[in-house]
C-alpha positions in Angstrom: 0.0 0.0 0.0 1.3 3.3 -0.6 2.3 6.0 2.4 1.5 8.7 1.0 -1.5 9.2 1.1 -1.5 6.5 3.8 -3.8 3.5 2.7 -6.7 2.9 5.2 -5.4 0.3 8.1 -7.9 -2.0 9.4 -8.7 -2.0 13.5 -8.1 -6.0 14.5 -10.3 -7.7 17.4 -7.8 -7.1 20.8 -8.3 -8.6 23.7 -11.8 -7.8 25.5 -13.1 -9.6 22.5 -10.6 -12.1 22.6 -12.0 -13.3 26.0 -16.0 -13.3 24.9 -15.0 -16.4 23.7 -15.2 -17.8 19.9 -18.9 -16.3 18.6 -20.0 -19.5 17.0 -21.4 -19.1 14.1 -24.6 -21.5 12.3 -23.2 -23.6 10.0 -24.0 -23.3 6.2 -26.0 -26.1 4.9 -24.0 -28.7 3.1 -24.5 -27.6 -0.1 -22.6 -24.8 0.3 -19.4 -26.3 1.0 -17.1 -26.8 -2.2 -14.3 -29.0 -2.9 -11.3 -29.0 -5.6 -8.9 -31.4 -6.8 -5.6 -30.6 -6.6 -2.9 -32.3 -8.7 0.9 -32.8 -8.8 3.0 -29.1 -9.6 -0.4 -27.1 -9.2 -1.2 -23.5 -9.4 -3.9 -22.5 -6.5 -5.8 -19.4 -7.7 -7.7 -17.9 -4.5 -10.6 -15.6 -5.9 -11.6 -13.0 -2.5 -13.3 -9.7 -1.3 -12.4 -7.5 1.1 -9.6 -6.3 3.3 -10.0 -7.2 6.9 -12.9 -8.8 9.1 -15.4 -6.9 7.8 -16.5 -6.0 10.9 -18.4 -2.3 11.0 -17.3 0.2 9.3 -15.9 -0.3 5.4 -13.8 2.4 5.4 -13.8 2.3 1.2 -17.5 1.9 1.6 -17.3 5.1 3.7 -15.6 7.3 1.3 -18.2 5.8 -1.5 -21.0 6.8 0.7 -19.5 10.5 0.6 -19.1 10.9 -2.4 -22.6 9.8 -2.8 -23.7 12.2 -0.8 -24.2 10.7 2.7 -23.0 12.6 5.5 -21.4 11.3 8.1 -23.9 10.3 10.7 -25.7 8.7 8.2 -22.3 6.6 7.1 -21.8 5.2 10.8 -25.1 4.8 11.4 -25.3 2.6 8.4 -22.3 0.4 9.5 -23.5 0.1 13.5 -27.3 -0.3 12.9 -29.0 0.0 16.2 -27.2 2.3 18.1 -27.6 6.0 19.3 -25.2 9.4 19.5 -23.5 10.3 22.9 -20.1 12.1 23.9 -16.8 10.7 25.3 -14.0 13.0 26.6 -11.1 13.0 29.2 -7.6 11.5 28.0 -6.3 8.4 27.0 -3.3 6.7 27.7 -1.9 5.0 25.0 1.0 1.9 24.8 4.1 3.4 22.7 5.7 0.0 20.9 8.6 1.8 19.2 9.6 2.7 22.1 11.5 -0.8 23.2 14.3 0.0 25.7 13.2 0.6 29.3 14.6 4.5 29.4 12.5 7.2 28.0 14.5 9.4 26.4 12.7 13.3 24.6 14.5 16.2 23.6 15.5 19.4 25.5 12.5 22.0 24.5 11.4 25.5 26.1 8.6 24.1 28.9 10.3 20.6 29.5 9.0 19.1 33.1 9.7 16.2 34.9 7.1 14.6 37.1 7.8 12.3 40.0 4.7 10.4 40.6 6.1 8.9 43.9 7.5 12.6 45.1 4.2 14.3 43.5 6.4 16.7 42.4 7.3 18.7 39.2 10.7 20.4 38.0 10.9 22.7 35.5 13.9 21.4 33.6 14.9 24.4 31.7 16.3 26.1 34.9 18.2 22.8 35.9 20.1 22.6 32.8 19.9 25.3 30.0 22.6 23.4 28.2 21.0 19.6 27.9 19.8 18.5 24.6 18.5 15.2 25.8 16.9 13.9 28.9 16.6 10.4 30.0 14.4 8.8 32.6 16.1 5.1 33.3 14.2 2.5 36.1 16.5 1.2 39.1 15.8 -0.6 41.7 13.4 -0.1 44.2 11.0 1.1 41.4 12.7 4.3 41.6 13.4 6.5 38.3 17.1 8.1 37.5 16.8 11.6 35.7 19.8 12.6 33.8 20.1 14.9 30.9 22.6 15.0 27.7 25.4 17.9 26.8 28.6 16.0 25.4 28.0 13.3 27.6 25.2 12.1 30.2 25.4 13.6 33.5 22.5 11.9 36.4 20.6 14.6 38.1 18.4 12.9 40.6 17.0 9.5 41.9 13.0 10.1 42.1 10.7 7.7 44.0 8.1 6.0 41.3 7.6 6.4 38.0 8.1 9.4 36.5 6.8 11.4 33.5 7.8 14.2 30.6 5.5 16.8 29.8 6.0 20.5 28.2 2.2 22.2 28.8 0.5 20.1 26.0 3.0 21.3 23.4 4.8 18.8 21.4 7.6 16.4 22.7 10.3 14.7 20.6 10.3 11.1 21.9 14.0 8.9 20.4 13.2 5.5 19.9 14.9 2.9 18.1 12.8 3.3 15.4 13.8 7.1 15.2 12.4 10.7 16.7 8.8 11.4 16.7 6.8 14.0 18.2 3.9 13.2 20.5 0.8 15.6 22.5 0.6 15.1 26.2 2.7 13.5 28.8 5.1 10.6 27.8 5.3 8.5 31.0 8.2 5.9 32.2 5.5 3.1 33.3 6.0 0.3 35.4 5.1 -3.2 34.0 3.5 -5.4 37.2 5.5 -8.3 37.6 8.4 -7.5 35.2 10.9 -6.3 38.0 12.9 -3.2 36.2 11.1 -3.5 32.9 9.2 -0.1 32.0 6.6 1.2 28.8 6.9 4.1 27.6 3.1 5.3 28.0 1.7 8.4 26.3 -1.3 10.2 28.2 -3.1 13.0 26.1 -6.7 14.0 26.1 -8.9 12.0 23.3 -9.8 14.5 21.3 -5.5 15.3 20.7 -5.2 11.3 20.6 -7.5 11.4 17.6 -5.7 13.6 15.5 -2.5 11.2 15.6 -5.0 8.5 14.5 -7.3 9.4 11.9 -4.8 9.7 9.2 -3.0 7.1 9.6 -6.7 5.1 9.1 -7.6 6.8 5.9 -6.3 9.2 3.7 -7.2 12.6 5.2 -7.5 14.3 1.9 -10.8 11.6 1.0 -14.3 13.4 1.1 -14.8 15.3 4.7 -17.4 13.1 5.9 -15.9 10.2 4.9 -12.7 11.4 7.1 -15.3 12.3 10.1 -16.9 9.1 9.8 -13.5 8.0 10.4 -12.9 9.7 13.7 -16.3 8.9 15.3 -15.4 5.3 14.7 -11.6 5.8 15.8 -13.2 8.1 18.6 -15.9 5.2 20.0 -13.5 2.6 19.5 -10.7 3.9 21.9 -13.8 5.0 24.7 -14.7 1.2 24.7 -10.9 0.7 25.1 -10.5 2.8 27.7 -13.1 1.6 29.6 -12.1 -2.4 29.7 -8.9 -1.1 31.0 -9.6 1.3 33.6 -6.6 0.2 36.0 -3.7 -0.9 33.3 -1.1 1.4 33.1 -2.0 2.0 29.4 -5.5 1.7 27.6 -4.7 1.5 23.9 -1.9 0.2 21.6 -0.2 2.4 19.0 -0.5 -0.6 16.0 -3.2 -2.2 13.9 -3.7 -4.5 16.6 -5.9 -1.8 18.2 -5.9 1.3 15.8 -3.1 2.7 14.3 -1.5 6.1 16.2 1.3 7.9 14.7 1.1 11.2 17.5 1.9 14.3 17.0 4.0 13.5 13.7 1.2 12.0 11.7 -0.8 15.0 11.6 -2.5 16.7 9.2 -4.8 19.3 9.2 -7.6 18.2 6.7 -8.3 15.1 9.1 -7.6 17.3 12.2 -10.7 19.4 10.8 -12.6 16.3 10.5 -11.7 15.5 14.1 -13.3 19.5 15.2 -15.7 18.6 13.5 -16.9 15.6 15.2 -15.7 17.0 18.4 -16.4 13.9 21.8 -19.1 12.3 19.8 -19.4 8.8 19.5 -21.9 5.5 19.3 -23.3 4.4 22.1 -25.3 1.2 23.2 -26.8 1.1 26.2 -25.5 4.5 27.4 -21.9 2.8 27.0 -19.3 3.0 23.9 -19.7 0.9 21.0 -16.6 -1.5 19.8 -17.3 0.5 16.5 -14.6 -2.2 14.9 -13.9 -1.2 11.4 -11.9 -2.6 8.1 -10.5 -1.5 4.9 -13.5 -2.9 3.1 -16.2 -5.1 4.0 -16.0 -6.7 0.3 -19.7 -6.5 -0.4 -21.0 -7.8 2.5 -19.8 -6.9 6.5 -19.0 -9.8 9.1 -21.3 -10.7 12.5 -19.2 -9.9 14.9 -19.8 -9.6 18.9 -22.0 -7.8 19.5 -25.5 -6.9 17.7 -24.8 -3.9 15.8 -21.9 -6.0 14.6 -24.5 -7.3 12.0 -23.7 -9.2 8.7 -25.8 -6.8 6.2 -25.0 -6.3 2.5 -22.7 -3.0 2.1 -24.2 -0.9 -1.4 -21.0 1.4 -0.9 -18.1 -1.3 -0.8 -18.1 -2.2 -4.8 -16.8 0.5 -6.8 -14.0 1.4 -8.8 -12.1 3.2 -6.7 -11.8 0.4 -4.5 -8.8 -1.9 -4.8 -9.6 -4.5 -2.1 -13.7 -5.2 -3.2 -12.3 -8.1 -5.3 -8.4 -9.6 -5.6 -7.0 -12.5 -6.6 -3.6 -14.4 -5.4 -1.6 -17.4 -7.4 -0.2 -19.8 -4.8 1.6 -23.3 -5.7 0.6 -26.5 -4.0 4.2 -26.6 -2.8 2.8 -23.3 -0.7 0.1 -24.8 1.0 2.2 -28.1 1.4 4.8 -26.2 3.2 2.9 -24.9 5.8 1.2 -27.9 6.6 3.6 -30.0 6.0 2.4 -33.4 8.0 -0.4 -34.2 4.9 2.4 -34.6 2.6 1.4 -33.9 -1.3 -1.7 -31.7 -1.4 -4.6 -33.6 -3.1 -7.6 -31.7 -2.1 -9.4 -28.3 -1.1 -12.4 -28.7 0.5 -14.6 -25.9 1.7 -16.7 -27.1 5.1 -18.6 -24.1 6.4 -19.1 -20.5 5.2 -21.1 -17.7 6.6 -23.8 -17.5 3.7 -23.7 -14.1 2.6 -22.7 -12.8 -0.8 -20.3 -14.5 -3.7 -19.6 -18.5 -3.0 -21.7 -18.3 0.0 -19.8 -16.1 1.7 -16.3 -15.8 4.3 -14.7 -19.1 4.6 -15.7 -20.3 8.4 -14.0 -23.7 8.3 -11.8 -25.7 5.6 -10.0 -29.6 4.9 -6.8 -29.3 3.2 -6.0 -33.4 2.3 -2.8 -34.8 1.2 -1.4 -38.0 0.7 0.1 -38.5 4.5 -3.1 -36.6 6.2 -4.9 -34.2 6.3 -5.6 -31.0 8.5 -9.0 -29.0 9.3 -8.2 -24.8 9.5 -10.1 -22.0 9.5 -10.7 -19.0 6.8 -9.0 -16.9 8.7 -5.7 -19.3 10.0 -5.5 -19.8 6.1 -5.5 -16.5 5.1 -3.1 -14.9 7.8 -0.7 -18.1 6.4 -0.5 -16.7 3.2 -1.0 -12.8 4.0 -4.5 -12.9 2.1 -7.1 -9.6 2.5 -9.9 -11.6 4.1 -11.4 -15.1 4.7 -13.8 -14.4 2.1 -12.6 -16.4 -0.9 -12.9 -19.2 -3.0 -10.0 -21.4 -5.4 -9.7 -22.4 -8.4 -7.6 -24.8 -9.5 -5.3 -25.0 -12.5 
């Protein structure tokens, strides 16, 4: 996918969903299911739809909606049937993975602080060193936190009891990582793991609405149609509230990658999608007086996914096909010696046989459960173990075999 404008990134099921359990499904009646033959030296055509789960919100369907004229509460309201407007505010604190060493080291900058939280105490670190271009917050024992700051060389400053925190007065922060420098909103906290002795995240705190604006783009382009964009941040918006709420004691709420929703900070800005984010300012979906998890995906294919919860439906998506969409229909070539290789106690593949689907749309819909047979064994998988094997867009999909 191409970075610039960044390609929509789908929001994958994290934990709280993890632990509901499998959601089973009924099966499809027999008829359904389809089988191929697969000979010797084989090429494995798989036919699919979609990018992601399919789950909510179709973000290429969103942008289709726009431009068809739907605004933006009609768009999510579309995707999460059954649910009704409220607000969501406060901060969020949010799991930095590029950040993988245990220190926490910013950049000197006019209205640097440091925070003990044991000491409940704030320095101004301008005054202590006018001179430092870095700063560094390193664990040691005792879960106490060593402050030292950067000229030519590191010099320590103080021992602090607790964790302990940068913030400059909610203006930017440089954050080095070993991924490289990036900017970030908010605090940026040295956070104690529970039961991992010295071992600290770096944790950044900064109100939602801020949080957002590091988000959006990074989700969809922010130069797509505005409401398509706002749609976009109510979803982003709900889902992080839901977040935030299954975690209210963790010393993060939300990760930084696809594996919640993708957040770039301070340095993935851009103003068209920071509009959209005004725009939309604390609202989100609600069910039950409580935030929806307003999942979302790339596109939906032609059809979105059941998922949890009941505006999770499976409901046929008008927007998704169109030609501006690259994911509503894809194909991949893959050898026998592919598929073989990954399971590799059935020995020569000799058959492909569909067991269960969802029923909705093309070939019956998303692949639920599938038999691959070879001459050794054979092995029983589902849609979705077989397409994160081989890096396919969704579980919807069929073969053919040549």
């Amino acid at each position: 996918m191409s970075a610039v404008p960044p390609a929509p990134r789908r929001a994958l099921i994290c934990s709280i969903v993890l632990a509901l359990g499998a959601l089973v499904l009924p099966a499809v009646p027999a008829s359904a299911a389809n089988a191929w033959d697969v000979p010797r030296d084989a090429t494995v055509t798989v036919r699919g739809h979609g990018y992601g789960h399919g789950h909510g919100l179709s973000q290429y369907g969103a942008q289709r909606a726009a431009g068809l004229g739907k605004t933006y509460r009609q768009i999510v309201r579309f995707y999460y049937p059954g649910t009704r407007w409220g607000r969501a505010g406060g901060t969020v604190k949010v799991l930095l993975t590029a950040d993988t060493t245990r220190d926490v080291v910013v950049r000197a900058r006019s209205g640097l602080t440091l925070r003990s939280l044991g000491a409940r105490r704030a320095w101004p670190l301008t005054r202590v060193a006018p001179r430092a271009n870095r700063w560094r917050i390193t664990p040691a024992a005792r879960g106490r936190s060593i402050i030292a700051y950067r000229t030519k060389r590191w010099h320590t400053w103080r021992t602090v009891p607790g964790d302990a925190e940068f913030a400059a007065g909610g203006k930017p922060i440089t954050l080095q990582t070993p991924a490289g420098a990036r900017r970030y909103r908010g605090i940026l906290r040295s956070a104690s793991v529970a039961g991992r002795g010295r071992d600290r995240d770096t944790v950044n705190i900064l109100s939602l609405e801020s949080y957002l604006r590091g988000v959006v783009p990074l989700e969809v382009p922010a130069l797509w149609h505005r409401h398509a964009v706002r749609a976009q941040a109510i979803a982003a918006r709900t889902y992080a509230a839901f977040e935030r709420a299954a975690a209210p004691s963790r010393h993060y709420q939300i990760c930084d990658t696809a594996h919640c929703q993708v957040y770039g900070g301070h340095s993935a800005e851009h103003s068209a999608s920071n509009a959209a984010v005004r725009a939309t300012r604390k609202q989100v979906l609600t069910k039950g007086g409580r935030p929806i998890f307003a999942q979302f995906s790339a596109s939906s294919g032609g059809w979105t996914s059941a998922g949890a919860f009941s505006y999770l439906k499976a409901k046929e998506d008008p927007y998704d096909r169109w030609k501006g969409n690259p994911h509503h229909a894809w194909r991949v070539a893959l050898s026998d010696e592919e598929i073989e290789a990954q399971w590799p106690g059935i020995g020569n593949l000799t058959r492909i046989r569909v067991n269960r689907r969802d029923g909705n749309g093309d070939w019956n819909g998303r692949v639920e459960e599938m038999t691959l047979t070879g001459e050794d064994g054979s092995v029983t998988v589902s849609g979705d173990t077989f397409r994160l094997r081989f890096g396919l867009r969704s579980s919807w999909f069929t073969f053919r075999v040549s």
